[in-house]
PDBQT receptor file of N, H, CA, C and O in Angstrom, charges set to zero:
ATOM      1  N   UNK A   1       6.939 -11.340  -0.463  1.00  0.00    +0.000 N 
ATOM      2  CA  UNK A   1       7.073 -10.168   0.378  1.00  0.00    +0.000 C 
ATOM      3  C   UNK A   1       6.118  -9.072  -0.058  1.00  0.00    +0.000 C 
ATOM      4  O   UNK A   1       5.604  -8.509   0.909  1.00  0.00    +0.000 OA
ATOM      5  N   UNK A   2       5.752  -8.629  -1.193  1.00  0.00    +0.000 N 
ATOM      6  H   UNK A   2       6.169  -9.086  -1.978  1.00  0.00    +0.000 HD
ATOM      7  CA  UNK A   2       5.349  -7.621  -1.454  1.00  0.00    +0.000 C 
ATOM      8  C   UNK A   2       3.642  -8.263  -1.295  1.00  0.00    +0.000 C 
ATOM      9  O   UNK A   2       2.701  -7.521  -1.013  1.00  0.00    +0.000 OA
ATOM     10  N   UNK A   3       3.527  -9.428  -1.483  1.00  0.00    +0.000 N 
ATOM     11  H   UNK A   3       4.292 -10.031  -1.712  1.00  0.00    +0.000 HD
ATOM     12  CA  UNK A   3       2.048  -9.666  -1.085  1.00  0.00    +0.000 C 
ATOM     13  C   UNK A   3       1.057  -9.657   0.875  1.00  0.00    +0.000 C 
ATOM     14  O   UNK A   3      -0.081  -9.601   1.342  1.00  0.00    +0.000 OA
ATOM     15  N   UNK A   4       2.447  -9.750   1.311  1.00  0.00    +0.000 N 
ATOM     16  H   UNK A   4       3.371  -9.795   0.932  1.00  0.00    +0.000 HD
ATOM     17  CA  UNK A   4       2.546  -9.412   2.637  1.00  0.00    +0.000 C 
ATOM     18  C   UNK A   4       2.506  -8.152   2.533  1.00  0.00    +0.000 C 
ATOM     19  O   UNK A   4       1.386  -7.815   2.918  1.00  0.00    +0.000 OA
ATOM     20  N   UNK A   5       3.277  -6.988   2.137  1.00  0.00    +0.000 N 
ATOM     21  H   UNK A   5       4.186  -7.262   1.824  1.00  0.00    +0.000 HD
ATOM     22  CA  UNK A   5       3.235  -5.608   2.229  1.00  0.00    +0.000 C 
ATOM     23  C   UNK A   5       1.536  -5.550   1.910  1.00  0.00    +0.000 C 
ATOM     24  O   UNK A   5       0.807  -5.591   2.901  1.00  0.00    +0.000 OA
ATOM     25  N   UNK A   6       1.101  -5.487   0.990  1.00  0.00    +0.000 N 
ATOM     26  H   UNK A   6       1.693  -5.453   0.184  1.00  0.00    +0.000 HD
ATOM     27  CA  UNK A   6      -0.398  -5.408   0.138  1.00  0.00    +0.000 C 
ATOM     28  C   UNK A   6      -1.019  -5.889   1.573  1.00  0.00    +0.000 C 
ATOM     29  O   UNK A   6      -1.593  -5.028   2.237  1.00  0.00    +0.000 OA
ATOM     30  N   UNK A   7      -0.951  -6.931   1.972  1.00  0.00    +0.000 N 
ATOM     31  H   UNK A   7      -0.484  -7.631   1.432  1.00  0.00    +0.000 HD
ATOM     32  CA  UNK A   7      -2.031  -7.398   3.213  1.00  0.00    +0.000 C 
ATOM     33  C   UNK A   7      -1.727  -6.575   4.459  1.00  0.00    +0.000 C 
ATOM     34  O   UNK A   7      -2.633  -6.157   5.179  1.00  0.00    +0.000 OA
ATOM     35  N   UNK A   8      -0.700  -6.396   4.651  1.00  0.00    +0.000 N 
ATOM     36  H   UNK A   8       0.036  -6.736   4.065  1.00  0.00    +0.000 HD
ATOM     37  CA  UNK A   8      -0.336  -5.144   5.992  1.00  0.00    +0.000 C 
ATOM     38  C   UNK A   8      -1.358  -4.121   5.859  1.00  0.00    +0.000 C 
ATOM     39  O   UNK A   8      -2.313  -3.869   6.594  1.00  0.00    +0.000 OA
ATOM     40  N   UNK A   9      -0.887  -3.469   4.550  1.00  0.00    +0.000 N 
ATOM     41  H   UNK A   9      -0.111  -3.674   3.953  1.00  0.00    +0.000 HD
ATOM     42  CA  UNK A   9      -1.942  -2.523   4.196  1.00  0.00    +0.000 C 
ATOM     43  C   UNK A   9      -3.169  -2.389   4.135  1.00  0.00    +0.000 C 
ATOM     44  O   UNK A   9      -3.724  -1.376   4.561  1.00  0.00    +0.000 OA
ATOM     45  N   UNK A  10      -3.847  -3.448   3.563  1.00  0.00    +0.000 N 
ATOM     46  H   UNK A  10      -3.396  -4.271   3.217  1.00  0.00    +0.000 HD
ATOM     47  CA  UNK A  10      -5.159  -3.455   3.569  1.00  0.00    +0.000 C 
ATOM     48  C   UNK A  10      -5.817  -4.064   5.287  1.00  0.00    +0.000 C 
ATOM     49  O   UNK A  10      -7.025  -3.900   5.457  1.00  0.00    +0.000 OA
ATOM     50  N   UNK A  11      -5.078  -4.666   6.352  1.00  0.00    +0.000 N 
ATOM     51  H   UNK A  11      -4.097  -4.799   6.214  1.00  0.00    +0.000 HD
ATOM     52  CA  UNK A  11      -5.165  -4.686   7.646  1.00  0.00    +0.000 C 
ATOM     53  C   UNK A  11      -5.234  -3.855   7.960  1.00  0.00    +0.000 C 
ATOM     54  O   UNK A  11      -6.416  -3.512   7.977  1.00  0.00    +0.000 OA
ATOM     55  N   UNK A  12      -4.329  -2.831   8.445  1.00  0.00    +0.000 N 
ATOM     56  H   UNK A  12      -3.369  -3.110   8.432  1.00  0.00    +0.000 HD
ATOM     57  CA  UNK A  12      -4.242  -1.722   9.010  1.00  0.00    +0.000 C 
ATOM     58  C   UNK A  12      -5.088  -0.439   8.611  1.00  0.00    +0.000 C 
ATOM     59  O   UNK A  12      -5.261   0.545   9.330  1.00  0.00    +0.000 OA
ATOM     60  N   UNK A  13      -5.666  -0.668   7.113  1.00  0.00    +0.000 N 
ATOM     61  H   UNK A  13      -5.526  -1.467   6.529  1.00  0.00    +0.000 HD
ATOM     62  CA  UNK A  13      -6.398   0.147   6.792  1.00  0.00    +0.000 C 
ATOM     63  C   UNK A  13      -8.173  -0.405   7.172  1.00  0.00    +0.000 C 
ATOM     64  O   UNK A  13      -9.100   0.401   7.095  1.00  0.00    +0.000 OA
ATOM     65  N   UNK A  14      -8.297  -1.267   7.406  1.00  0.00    +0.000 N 
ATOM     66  H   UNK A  14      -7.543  -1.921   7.468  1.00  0.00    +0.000 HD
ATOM     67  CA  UNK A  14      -9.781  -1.328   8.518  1.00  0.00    +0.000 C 
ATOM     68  C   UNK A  14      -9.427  -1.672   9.863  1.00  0.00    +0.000 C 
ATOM     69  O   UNK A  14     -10.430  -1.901  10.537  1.00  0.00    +0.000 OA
ATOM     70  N   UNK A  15      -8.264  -1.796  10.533  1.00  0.00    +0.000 N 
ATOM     71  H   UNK A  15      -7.448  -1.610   9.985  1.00  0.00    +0.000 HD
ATOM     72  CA  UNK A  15      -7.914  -1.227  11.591  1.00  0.00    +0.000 C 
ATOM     73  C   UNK A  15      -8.105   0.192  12.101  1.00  0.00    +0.000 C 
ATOM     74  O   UNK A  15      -8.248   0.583  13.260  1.00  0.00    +0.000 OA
ATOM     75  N   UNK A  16      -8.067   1.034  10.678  1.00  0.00    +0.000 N 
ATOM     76  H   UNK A  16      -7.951   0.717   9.736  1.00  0.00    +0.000 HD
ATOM     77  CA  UNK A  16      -8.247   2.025  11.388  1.00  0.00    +0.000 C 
ATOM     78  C   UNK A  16      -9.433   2.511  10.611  1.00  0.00    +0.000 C 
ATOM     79  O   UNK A  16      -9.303   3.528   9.929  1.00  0.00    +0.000 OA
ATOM     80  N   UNK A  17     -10.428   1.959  10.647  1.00  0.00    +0.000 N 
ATOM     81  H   UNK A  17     -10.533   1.133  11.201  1.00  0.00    +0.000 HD
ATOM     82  CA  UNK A  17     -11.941   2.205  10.208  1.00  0.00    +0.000 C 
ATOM     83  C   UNK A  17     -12.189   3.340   8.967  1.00  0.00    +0.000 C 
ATOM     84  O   UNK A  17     -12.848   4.379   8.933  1.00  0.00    +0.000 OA
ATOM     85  N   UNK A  18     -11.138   2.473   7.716  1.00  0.00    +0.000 N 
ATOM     86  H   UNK A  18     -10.603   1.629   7.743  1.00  0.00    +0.000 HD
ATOM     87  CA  UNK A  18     -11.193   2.725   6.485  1.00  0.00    +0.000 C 
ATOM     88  C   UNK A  18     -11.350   3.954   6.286  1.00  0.00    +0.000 C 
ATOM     89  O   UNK A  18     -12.321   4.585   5.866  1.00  0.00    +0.000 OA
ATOM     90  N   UNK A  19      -9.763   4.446   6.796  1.00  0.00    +0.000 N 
ATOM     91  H   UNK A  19      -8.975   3.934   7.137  1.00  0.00    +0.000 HD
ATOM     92  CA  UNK A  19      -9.395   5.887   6.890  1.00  0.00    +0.000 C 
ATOM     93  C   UNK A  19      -8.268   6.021   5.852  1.00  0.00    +0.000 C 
ATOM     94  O   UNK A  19      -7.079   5.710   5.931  1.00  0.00    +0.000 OA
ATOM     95  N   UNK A  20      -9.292   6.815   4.427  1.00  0.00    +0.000 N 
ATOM     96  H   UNK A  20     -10.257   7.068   4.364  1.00  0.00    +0.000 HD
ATOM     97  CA  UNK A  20      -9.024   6.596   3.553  1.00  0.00    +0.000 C 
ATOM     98  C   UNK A  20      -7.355   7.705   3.262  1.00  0.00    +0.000 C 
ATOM     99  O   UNK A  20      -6.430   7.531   2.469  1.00  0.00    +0.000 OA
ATOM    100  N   UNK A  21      -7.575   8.722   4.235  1.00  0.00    +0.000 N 
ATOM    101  H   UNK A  21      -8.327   8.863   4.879  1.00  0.00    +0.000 HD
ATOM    102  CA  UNK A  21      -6.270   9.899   4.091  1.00  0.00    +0.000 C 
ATOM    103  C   UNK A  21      -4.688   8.727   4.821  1.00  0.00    +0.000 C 
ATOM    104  O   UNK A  21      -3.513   8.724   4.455  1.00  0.00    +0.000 OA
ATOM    105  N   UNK A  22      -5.287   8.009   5.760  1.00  0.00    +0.000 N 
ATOM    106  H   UNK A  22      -6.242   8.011   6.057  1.00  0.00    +0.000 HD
ATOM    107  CA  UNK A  22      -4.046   7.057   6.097  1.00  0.00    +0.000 C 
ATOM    108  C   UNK A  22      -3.786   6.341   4.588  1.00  0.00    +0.000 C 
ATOM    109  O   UNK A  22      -2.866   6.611   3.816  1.00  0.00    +0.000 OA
ATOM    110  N   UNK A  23      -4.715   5.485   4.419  1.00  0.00    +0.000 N 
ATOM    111  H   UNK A  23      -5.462   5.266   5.046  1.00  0.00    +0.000 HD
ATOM    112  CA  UNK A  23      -4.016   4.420   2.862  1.00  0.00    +0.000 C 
ATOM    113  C   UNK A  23      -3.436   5.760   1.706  1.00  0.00    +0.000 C 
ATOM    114  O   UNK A  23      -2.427   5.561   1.030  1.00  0.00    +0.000 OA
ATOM    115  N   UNK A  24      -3.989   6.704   1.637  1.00  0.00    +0.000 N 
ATOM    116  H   UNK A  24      -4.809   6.866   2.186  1.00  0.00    +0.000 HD
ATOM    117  CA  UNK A  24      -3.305   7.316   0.587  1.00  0.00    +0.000 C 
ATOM    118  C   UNK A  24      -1.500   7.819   1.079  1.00  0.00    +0.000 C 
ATOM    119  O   UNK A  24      -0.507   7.626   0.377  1.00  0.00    +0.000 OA
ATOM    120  N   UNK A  25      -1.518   8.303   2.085  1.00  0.00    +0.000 N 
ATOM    121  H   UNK A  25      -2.325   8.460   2.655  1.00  0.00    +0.000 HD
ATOM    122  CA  UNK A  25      -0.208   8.859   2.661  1.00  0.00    +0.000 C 
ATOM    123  C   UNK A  25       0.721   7.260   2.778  1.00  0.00    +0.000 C 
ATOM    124  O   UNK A  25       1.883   6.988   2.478  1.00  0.00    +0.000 OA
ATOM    125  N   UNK A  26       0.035   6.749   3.129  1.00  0.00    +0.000 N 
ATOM    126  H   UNK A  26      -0.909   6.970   3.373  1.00  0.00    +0.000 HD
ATOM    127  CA  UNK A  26       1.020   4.998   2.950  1.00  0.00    +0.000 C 
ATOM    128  C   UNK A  26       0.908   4.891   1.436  1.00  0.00    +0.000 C 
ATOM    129  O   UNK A  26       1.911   4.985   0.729  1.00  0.00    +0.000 OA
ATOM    130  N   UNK A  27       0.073   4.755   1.093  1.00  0.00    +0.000 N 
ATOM    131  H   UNK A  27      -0.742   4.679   1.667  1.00  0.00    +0.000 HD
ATOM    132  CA  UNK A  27       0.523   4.481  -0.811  1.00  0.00    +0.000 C 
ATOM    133  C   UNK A  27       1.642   5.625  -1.574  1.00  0.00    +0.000 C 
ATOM    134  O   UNK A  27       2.484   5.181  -2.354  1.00  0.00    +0.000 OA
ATOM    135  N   UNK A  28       1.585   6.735  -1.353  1.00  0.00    +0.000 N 
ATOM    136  H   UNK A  28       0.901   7.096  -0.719  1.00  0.00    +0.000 HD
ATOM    137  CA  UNK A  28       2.594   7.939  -1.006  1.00  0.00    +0.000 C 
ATOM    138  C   UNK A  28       3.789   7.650  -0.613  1.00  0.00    +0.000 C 
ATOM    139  O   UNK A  28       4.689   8.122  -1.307  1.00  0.00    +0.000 OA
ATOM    140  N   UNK A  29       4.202   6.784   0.623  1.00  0.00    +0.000 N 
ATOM    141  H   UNK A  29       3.471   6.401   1.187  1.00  0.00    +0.000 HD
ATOM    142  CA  UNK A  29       5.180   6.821   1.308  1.00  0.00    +0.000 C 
ATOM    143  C   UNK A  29       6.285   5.474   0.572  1.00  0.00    +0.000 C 
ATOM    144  O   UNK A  29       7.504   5.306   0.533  1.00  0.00    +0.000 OA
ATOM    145  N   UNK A  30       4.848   4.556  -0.034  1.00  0.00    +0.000 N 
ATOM    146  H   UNK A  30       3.858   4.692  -0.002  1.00  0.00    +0.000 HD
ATOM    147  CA  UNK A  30       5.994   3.151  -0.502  1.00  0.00    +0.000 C 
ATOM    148  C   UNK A  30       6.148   3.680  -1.798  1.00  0.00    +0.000 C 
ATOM    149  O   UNK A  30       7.077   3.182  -2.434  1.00  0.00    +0.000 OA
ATOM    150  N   UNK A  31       5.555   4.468  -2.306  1.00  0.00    +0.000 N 
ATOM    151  H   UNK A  31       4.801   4.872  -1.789  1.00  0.00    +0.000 HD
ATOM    152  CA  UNK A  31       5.956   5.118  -3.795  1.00  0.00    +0.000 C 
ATOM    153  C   UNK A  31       7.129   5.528  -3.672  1.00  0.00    +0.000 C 
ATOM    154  O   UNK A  31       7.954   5.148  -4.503  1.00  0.00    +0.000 OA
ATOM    155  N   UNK A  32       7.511   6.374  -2.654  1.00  0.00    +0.000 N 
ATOM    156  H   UNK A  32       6.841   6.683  -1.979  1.00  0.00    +0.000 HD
ATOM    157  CA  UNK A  32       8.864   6.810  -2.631  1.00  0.00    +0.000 C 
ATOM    158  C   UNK A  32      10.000   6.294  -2.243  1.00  0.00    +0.000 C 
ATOM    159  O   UNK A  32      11.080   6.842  -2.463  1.00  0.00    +0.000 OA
ATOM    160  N   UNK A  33       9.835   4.929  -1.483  1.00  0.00    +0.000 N 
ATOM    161  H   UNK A  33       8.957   4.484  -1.303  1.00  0.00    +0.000 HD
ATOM    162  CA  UNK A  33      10.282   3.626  -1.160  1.00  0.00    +0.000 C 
ATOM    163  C   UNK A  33      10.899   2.962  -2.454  1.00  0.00    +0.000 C 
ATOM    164  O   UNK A  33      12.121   2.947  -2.607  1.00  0.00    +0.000 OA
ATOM    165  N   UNK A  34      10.179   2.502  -3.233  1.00  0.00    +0.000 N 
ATOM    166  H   UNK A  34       9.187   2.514  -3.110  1.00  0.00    +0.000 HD
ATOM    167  CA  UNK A  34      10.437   1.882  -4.329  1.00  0.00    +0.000 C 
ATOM    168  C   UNK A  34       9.845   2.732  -5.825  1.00  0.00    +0.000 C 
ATOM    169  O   UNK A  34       9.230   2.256  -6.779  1.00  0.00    +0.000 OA
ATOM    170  N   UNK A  35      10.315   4.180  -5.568  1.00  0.00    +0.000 N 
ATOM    171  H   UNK A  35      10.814   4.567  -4.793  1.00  0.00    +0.000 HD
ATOM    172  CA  UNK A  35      10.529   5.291  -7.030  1.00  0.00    +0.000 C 
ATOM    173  C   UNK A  35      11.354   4.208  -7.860  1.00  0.00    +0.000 C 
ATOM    174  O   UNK A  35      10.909   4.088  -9.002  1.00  0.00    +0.000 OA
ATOM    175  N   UNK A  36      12.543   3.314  -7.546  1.00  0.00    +0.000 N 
ATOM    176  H   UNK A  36      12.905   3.411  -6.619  1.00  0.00    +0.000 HD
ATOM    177  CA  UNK A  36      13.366   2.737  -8.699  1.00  0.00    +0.000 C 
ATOM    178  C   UNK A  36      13.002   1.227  -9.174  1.00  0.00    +0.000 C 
ATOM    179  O   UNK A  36      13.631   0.297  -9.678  1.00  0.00    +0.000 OA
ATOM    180  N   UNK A  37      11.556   1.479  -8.720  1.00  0.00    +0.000 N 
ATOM    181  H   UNK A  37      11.045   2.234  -8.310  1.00  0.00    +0.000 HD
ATOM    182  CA  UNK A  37      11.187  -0.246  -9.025  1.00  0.00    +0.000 C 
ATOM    183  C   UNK A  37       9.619  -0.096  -9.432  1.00  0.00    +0.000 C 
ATOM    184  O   UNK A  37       8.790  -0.749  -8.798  1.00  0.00    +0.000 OA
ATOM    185  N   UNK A  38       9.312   0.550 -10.227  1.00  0.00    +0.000 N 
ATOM    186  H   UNK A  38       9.986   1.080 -10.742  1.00  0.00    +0.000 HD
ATOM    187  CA  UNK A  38       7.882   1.393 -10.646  1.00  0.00    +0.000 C 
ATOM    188  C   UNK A  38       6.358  -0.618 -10.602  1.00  0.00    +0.000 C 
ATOM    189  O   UNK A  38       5.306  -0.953 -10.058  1.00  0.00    +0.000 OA
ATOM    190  N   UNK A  39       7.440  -1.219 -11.626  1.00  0.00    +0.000 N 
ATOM    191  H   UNK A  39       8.295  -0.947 -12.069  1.00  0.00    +0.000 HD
ATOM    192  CA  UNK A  39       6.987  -2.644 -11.845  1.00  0.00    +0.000 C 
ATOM    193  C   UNK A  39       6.574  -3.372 -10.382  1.00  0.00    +0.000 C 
ATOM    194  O   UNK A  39       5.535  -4.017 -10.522  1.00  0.00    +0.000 OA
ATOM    195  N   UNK A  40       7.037  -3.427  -9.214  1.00  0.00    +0.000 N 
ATOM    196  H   UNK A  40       7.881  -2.903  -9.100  1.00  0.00    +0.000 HD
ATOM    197  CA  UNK A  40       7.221  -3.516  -7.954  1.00  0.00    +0.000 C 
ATOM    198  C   UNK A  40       5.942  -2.934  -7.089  1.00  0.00    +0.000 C 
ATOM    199  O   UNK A  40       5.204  -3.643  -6.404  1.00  0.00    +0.000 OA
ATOM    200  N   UNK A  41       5.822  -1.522  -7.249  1.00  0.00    +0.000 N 
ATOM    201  H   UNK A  41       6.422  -0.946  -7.805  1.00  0.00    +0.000 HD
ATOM    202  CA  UNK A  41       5.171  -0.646  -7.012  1.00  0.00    +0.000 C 
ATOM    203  C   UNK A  41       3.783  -1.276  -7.112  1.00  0.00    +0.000 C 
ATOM    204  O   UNK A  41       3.015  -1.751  -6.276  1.00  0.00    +0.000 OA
ATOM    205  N   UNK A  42       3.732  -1.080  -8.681  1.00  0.00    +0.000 N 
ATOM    206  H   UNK A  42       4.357  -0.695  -9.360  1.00  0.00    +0.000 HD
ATOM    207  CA  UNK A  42       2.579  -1.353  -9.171  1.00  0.00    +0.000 C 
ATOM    208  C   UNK A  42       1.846  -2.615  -8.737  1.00  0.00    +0.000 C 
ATOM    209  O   UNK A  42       0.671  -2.525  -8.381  1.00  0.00    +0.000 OA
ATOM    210  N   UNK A  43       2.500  -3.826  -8.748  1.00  0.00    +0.000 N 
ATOM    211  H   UNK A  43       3.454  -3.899  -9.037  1.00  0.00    +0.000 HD
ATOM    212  CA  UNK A  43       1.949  -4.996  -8.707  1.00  0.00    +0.000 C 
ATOM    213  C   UNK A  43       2.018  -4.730  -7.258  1.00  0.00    +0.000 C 
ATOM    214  O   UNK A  43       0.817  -4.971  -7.377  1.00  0.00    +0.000 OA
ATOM    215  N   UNK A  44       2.280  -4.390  -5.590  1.00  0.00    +0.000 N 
ATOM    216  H   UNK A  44       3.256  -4.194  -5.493  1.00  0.00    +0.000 HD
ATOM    217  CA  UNK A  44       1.720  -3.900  -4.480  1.00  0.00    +0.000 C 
ATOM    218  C   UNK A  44      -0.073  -3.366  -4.198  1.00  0.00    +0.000 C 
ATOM    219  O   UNK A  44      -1.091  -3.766  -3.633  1.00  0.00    +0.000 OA
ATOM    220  N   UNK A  45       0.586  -1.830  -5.296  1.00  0.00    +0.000 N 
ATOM    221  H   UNK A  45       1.413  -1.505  -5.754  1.00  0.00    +0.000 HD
ATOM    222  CA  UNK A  45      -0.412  -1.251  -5.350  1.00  0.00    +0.000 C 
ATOM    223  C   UNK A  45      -1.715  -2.550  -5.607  1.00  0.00    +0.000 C 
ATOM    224  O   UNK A  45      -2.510  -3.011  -4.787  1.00  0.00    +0.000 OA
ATOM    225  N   UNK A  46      -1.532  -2.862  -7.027  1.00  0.00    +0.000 N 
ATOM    226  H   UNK A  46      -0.887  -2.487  -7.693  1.00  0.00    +0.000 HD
ATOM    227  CA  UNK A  46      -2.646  -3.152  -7.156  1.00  0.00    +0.000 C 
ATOM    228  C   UNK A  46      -3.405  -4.537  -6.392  1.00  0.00    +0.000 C 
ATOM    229  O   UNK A  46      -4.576  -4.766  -6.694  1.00  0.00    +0.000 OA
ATOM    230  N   UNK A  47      -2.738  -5.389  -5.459  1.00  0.00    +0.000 N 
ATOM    231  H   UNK A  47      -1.786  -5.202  -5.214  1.00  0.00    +0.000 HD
ATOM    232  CA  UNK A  47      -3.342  -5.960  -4.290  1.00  0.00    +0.000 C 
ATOM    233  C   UNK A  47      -3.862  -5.919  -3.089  1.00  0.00    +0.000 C 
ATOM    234  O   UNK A  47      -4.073  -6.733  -2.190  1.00  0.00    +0.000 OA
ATOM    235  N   UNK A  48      -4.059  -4.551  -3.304  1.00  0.00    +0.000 N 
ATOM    236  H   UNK A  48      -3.888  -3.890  -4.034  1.00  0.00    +0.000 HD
ATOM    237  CA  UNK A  48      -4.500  -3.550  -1.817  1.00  0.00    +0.000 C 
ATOM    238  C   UNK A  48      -6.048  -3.514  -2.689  1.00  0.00    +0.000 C 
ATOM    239  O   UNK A  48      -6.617  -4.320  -1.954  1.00  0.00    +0.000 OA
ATOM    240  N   UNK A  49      -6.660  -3.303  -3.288  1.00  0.00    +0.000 N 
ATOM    241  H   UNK A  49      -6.197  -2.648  -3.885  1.00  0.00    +0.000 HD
ATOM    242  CA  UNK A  49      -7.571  -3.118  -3.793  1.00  0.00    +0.000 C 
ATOM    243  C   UNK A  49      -8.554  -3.301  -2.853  1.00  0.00    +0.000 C 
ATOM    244  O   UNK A  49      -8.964  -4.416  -2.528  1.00  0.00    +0.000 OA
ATOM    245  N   UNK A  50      -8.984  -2.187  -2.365  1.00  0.00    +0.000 N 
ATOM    246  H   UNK A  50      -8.650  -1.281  -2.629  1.00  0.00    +0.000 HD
ATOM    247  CA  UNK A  50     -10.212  -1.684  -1.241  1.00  0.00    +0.000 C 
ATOM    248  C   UNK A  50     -11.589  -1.657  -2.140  1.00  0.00    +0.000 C 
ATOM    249  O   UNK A  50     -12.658  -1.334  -1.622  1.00  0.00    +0.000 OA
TER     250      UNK A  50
């Protein structure tokens, strides 16, 4: 699941012609999603890698 989340993200972010203020406010928004799962977070985060 969370490797699906990571690919949503990185879709939708050259969907919308690597509009970098969208991926930050989404990286923002699942932060606060999963504040109680930092480990979770992280390993997301770091498969978005633009």
């Amino acid at each position: 699941m969370d490797a699906l989340t990571a690919a949503a993200m990185r879709e939708v972010y050259q969907l919308r012609r690597a509009d970098r203020t969208w991926l930050v406010r989404a990286g923002r928004a699942l932060s606060l999603l999963l504040k109680d799962d930092y480990d979770r977070l992280q390993m997301i985060l770091s498969q978005i890698h633009l």
